[in-house]
C-alpha positions in Angstrom: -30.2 101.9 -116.8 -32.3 100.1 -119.5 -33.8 97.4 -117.8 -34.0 95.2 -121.5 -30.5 95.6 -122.2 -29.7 94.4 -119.1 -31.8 91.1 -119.1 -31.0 90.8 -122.9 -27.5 90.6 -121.8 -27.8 88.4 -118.7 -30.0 86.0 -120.8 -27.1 86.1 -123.4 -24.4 85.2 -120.4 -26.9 82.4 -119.0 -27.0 80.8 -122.5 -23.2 80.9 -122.9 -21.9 79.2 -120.2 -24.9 76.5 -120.8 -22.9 76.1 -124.3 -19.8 76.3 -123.0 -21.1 73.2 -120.2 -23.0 71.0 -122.0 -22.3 71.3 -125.9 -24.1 68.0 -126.5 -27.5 68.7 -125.4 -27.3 72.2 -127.4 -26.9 70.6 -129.8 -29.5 68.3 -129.8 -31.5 71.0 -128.5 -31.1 72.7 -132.5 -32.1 70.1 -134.3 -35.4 70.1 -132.0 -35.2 73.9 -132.6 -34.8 73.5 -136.9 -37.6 70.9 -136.7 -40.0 73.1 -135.2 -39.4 75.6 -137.0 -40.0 73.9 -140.4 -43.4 72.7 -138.9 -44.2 76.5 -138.2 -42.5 77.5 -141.7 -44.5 75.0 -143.3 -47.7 76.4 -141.7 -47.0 79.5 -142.5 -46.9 78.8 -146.3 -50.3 77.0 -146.4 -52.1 79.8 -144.4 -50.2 82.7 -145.8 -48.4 81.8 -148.8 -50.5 80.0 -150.6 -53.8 81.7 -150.3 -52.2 85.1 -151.5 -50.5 83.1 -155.1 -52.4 83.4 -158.3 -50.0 81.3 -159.8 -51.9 77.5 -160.3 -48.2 75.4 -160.5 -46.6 77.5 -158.0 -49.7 76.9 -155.4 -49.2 73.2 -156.4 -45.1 73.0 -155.8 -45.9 75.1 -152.6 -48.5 72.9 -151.1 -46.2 69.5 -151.7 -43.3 71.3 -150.4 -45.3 72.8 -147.3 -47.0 69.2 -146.5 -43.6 67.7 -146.6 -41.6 69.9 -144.8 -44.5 69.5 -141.9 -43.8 65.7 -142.0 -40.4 66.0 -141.8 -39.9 69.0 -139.4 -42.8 66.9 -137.2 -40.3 64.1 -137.2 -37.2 66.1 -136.0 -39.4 66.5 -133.3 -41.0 63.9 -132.0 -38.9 61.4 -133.3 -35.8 61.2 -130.7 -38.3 61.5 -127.8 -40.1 58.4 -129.0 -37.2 56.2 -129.7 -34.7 57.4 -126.6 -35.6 54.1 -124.8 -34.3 51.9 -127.7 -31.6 53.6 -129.5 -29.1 56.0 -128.2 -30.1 59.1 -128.1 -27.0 61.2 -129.5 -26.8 58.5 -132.4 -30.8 59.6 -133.1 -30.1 63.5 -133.3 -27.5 62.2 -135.5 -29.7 60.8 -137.8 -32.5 62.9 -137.7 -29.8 66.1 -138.2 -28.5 64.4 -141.2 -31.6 63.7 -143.0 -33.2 67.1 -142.3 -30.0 68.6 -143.5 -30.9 66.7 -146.6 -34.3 67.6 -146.8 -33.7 71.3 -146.2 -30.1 70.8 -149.6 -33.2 69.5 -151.3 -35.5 72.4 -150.4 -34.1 74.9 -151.0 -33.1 73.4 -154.5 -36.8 73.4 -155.3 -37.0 76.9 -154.3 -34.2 77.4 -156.6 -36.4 76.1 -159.3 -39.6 77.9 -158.4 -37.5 81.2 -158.2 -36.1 80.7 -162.0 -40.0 79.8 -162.9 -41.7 82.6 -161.2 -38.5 85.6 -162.1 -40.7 87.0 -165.3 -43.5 86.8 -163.7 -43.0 87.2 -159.7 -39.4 89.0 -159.5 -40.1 90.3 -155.6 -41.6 86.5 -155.0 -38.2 84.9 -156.8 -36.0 87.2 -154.6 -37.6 85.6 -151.8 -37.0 82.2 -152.9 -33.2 82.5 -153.2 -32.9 84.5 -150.0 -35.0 81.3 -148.5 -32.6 78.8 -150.4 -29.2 81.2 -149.3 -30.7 80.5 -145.2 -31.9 76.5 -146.1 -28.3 75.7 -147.2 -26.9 77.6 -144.1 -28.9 75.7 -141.9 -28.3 72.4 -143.2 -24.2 73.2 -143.7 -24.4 73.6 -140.2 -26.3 70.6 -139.2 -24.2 68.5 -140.8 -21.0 70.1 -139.4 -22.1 70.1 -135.7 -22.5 66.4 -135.7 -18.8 65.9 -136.4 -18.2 65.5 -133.1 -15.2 67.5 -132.1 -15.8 70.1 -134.6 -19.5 70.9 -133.4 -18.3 70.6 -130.0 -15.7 73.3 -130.4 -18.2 75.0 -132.4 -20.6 75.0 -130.1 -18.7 76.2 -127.0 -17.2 79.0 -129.2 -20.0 80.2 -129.9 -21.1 80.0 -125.9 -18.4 81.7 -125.0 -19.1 84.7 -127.2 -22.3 84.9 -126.4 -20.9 84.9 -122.8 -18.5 87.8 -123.6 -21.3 90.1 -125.2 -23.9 89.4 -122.4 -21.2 90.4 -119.4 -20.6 93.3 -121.6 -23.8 94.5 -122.4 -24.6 93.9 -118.4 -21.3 95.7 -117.7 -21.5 98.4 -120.4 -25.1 99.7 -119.1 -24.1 99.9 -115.0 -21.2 102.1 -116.0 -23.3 104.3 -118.3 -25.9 104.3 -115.1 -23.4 105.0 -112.8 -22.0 107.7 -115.0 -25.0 109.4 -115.5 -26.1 109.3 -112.0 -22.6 111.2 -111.3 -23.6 113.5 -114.1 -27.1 114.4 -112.6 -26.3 114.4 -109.0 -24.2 118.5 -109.2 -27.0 119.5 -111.7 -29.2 118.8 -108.9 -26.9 120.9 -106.6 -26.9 123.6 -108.8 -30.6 123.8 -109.6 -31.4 123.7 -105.5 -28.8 126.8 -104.5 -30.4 128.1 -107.3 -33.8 127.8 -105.9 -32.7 128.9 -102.5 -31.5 131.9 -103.6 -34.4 133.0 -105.8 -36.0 132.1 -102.3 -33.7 134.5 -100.2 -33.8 137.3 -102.8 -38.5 136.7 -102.9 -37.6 137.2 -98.7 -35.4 139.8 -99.2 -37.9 142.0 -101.4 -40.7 141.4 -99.4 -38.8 142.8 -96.3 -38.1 145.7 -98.2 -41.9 146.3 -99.1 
């Protein structure tokens, strides 16, 4: 049995039925997820990114866009912890999902725009850029569509339950296969012992005969 598959697959079940339960705080627990993780992509870009460009404008674009991607991403994630006690907090996800939706539309347009500028020059760089605009507007689409309420809900615990599905099947899939195998094994073993007895019996037999 491979243990990973296994946990891979209950982790997978565990994180479905949360979906399926409580849509609303999965929800809110993405736009925590998409904040952090423009705060890490931002980072990223200013240690990494930037340090390997030649390219004096594109080092310039990259370190405006990096700083305020870092701002807003930092937002996303502090913000609804810090204003929970004053304003409700599902109308605050709301809000902050919208505008970094709006942020990440106007990203990836600038990384439209640095693609088109760096293509003659950079064509490996400005395949990057789209591929990073292609996974911004995805991102944001869906931001914006999980806050209409009964669409992200449904959206959400769709997605739950197929996560559901694939875990109890991975789970199920690899104690079959164990199973089986174990079946498999178990009159190979049988073979290879009468086997060894009777290489045993015929060793005893020829040394009675000496």
């Amino acid at each position: 049995m491979k243990t990973k598959n296994v946990i891979l697959g209950a982790i997978l079940a565990v994180l479905g039925i949360v979906m399926i339960a409580i849509p609303e705080y999965c929800i809110m627990a993405v736009v925590i997820i998409v904040g952090a993780a423009a705060v890490a992509f931002s980072v990223y870009n200013l240690r990494v990114i930037y340090k390997q460009s030649e390219d004096a404008a594109f080092k310039k674009t990259l370190l405006i866009k990096s700083i305020i991607t870092f701002v807003v991403g930092l937002i996303s994630v502090i913000c609804p912890f810090v204003l929970k006690k004053t304003v409700d907090v599902e109308v605050i996800f709301k809000i902050v999902s919208i505008v970094l939706a709006v942020y990440l539309i106007l990203y990836a347009g600038a990384s439209v725009y640095s693609s088109a500028k760096l293509k003659s020059v950079y064509p490996d760089e400005s395949k990057k850029l789209i591929f990073e605009a292609l996974i911004l507007v995805a991102i944001s689409v869906l931001l914006i569509l999980m806050h209409i309420k009964q669409f992200g809900l449904a959206f959400v615990r769709i997605v739950g339950l197929g996560g559901l599905i694939i875990g109890l099947v991975m789970v199920a899939v690899e104690i079959v296969v164990s199973k089986r195998t174990a079946t498999e094994e178990a009159p190979e073993a049988d073979i290879t012992e009468k086997m060894d007895q009777q290489t045993q019996a015929e060793a005893s037999t020829d040394s009675d005969n000496d």
